[in-house]
C-alpha positions in Angstrom: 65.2 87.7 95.8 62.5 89.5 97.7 62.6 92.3 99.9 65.3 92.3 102.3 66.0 88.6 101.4 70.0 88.5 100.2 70.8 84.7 101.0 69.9 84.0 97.3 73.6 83.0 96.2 73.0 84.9 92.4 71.1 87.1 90.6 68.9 86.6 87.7 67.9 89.0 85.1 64.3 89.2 86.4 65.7 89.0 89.7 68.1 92.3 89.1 65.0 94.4 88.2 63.3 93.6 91.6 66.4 95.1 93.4 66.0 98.6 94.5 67.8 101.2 92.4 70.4 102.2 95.0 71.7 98.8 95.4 71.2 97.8 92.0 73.7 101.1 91.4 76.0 99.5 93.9 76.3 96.1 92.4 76.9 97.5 89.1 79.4 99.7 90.5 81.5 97.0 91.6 81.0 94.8 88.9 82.3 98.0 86.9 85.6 98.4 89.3 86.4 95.3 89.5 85.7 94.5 85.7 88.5 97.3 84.6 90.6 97.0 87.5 94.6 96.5 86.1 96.1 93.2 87.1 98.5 94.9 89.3 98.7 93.8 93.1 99.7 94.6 96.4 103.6 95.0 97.0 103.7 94.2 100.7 105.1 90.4 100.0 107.7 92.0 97.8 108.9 94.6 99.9 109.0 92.9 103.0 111.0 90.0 100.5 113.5 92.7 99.5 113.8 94.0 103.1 114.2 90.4 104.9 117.3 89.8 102.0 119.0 92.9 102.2 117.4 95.5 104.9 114.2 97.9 105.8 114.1 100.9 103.3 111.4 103.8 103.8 108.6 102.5 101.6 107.8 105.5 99.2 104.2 106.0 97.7 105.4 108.3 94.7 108.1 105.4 94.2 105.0 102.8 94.8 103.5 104.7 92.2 105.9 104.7 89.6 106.6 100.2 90.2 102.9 100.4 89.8 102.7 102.2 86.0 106.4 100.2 85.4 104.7 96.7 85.9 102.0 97.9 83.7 104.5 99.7 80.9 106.5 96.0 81.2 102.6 94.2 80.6 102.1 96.3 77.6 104.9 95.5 76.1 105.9 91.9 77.4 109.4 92.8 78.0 111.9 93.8 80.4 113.3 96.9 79.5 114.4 99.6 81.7 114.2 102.6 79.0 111.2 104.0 80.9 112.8 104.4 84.3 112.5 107.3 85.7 115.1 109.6 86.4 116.8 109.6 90.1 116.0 106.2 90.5 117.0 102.6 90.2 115.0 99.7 89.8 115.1 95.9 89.6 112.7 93.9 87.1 112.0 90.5 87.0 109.3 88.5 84.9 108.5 84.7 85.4 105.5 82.4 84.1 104.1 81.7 87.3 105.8 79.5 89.7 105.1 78.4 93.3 106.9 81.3 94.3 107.7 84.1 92.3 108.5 86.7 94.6 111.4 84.0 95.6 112.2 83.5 92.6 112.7 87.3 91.8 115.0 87.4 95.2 117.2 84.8 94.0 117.8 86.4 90.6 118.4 89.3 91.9 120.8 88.2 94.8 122.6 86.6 91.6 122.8 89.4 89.4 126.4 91.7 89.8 124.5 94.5 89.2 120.8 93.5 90.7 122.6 92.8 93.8 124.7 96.3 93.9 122.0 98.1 93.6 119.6 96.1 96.2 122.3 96.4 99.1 123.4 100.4 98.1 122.5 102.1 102.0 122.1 105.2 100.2 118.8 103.8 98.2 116.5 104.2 101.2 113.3 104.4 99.6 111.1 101.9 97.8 108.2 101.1 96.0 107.3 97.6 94.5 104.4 96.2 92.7 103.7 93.1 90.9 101.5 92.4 87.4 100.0 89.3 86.4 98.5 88.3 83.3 97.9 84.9 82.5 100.8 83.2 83.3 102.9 85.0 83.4 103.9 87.7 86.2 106.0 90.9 86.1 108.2 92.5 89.7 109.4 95.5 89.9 111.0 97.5 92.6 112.0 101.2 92.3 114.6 102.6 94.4 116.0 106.2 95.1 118.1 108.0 97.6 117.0 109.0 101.0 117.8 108.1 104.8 117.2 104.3 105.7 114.4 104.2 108.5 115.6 104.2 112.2 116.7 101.0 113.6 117.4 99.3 110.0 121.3 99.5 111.2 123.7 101.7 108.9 123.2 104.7 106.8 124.5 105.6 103.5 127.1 102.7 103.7 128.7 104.4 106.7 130.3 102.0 109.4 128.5 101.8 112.8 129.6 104.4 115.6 129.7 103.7 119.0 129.0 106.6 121.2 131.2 106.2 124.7 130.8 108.4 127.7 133.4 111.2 128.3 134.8 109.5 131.3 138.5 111.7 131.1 139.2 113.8 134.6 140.6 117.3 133.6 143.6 117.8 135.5 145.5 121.1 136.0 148.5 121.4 133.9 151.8 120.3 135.2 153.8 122.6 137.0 157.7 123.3 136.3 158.5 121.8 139.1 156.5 118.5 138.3 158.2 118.6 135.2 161.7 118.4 137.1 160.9 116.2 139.9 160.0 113.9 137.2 163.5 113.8 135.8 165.7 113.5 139.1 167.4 110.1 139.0 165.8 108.1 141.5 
């Protein structure tokens, strides 16, 4: 690699030395990041999974946060317990050796699960956070829920029924007089 030249599609050793300092810093600054970045990915598939199967919640980063260091707790220990969740919150773990689909696959065990289930389609859970782990083969879900309003448009709130808001079409009239009253009961 000379110069300005970066078509070559690797680096030798020799080759790194020729690189100017402040790029060579770069490379080995991503090559550092990436090197001892956790196997924890983006949530968007899971969320938007979680919303399509039960409805929108308000995604949460402090709850995004906590599915984040919950897949990696699970990792460590290569289980599925929920001892470590936090407090004021529910959450839903799954783990699978990696299928075709696993976010599906988490959907579907949840959907199934008594308790899974109640605690995906509570209204009053209105925030979320998920994040996903993988290691090997095998992959680790988590979602963490807590209270808080639903956003607009995602239909009900707090498992309240819908309201319909009508005009106020009624005509105030004055009240009846005493003679009204008596016209109305002369026999016709």
């Amino acid at each position: 690699m000379r110069g300005g030249d970066c078509t070559s599609s690797g680096l030798a050793g020799s080759e790194l030395a020729t690189v100017p300092g402040s790029v060579r810093s770069l490379l080995l600054g991503v090559v550092l990041i990436l090197s001892i970045a956790g196997p924890v990915r983006a949530d968007a598939g899971l969320t938007g999974a979680v919303a399509a199967a039960y409805f929108p919640r308000t995604v949460d980063d402090g709850l995004h946060e906590i599915a984040h260091q919950r897949v990696a707790e699970l990792l460590a220990c290569r289980c599925l317990e929920h001892d470590r969740m936090r407090p004021r919150t529910a959450e839903v773990l799954y783990t699978v050796t990696r299928g075709s689909n696993p976010v599906q696959s988490a959907i579907a065990a949840w959907s199934r699960s008594p308790i899974h289930h109640d605690i995906l389609s509570n209204r009053s859970y209105g925030r979320i956070g998920c994040a996903e782990a993988v290691n090997g083969d095998a992959q680790w879900l988590a979602c963490v829920l807590a209270s808080g309003p639903l956003p607009i448009g995602s239909g009900t709130t707090s498992g309240s029924a819908p309201t319909f808001a009508l005009p106020d079409t009624a005509i105030a009239l004055p009240p009846p007089t005493v003679m009204f009253r008596h016209e109305l009961l002369r026999p016709i």
